[in-house]
C-alpha positions, 0 to 999 in steps of 0.5 A: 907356673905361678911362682916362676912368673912371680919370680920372674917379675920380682927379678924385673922389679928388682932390675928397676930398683937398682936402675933406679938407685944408679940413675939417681946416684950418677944424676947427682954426681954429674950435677955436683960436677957441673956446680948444681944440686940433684934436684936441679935435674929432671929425671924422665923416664923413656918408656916406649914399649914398657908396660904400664906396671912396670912404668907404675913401679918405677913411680912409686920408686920416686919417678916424677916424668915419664914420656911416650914417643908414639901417640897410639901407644900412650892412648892405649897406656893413658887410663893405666898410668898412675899421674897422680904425682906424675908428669905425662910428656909426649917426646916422639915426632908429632904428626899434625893430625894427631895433636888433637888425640895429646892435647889436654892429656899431656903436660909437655910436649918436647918435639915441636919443630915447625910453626905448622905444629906449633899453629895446630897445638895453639888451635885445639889448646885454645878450643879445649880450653887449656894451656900447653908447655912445649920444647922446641926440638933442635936438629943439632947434628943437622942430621937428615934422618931427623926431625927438628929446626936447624940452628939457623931458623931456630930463633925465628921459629921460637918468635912466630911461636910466641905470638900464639895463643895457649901455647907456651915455649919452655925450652929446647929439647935435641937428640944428638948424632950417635957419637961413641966419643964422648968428647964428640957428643959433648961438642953437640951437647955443648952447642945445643947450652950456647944455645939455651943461654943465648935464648935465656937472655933474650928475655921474649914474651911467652918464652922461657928457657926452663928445660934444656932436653937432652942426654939419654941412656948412654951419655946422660952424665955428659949431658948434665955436666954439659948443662942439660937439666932434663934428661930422658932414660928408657933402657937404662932404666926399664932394660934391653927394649923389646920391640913387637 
């Protein structure tokens, strides 16, 4: 029994190695494609429901940001993680009152999307003491199901925040509509660039365009080519997700 889990996990190791391999390669082609170097991409891995090992074993592979969407599960996994050379992002929607239990823990978190958020992450970051980068998450599908600003109160949004203590803007972050067009996903990816430069060149106090958050395990590449510089893969890299 002992060697077939042995087996059995040298085969997942394996499965995350060549994922790996490929995720790095198609990152630096599609940053070739769109005029920049590889390095210029952040590469964070999605890992919802991964188990801390296997998030550990792709560290060790090169992995420099991984992101947890639920604030119970990275509670749980927070003393596992190897942080050492590793960024711990918080990429789910935010509940007010868990703010508090991220705070401190985390070095971004990429799903704000109302000043009520933003005022509770500026409060805790002031009584503890630090400083937290932030993305704002735009709706750009203006999909009802989803959390994240409209493009119509976005830059309001973005100003109120900016007048906040600890908290700093860093750049946008959105999940497009499902689209199995890819020229359809590209349009949004496309708008949400408009977007970033837009705000870029504003040049306000407390905001800086570093991050344009998008693309995931099905349409990275067209997210890279279409300007995104941080992308978030989780099945692509870690396998089919296994929910409990």
């Amino acid at each position: 029994m002992t060697e077939e889990l042995s087996a059995e996990k040298r085969m997942i190791y394996d499965s995350i190695r060549e994922n790996y391999i490929e995720i790095t390669e198609n990152i630096a082609r599609a940053a070739e494609k769109s005029g920049r170097k590889a390095e210029d991409i952040s590469f964070l891995a999605a890992t919802k429901t991964v188990e801390p090992e296997l998030i550990n074993y792709a560290i060790s592979l090169g992995l420099k940001k991984i992101g947890e969407n639920k604030v119970q599960e990275l509670l749980s996994k927070y003393d596992e993680y190897d942080l050492d050379n590793t960024e711990l992002h918080f990429i789910g929607h935010l509940q007010t009152n868990k703010v508090r239990q991220i705070v401190g823990k985390v070095s971004m978190i990429q799903s704000v999307d109302s000043i009520r958020l933003a005022k509770e992450i500026s409060r805790l970051s002031v009584k503890n003491c630090v400083s937290t980068d932030i993305l704002i998450e735009v709706n750009i599908g203006r999909e009802e199901n989803k959390s994240g600003v409209l493009t119509e109160n976005l830059y309001e949004l973005i100003e109120e925040i900016s007048r906040l203590e600890n908290i700093k803007v860093k750049g946008l972050m959105s999940v497009p509509p499902i689209c199995d067009d890819k020229q359809e996903i590209s349009k949004f990816f496309d708008n949400m660039y408009k977007l970033f430069i837009d705000i870029s060149s504003k040049k306000s106090d407390n905001v800086s365009m570093d991050f344009l958050s998008m693309g995931m395990s099905d349409d990275y590449q067209e997210a890279i080519l279409c300007g995104a510089n941080m992308i978030r893969i989780g099945s692509r890299l870690f396998g089919a997700r296994i929910y409990r």
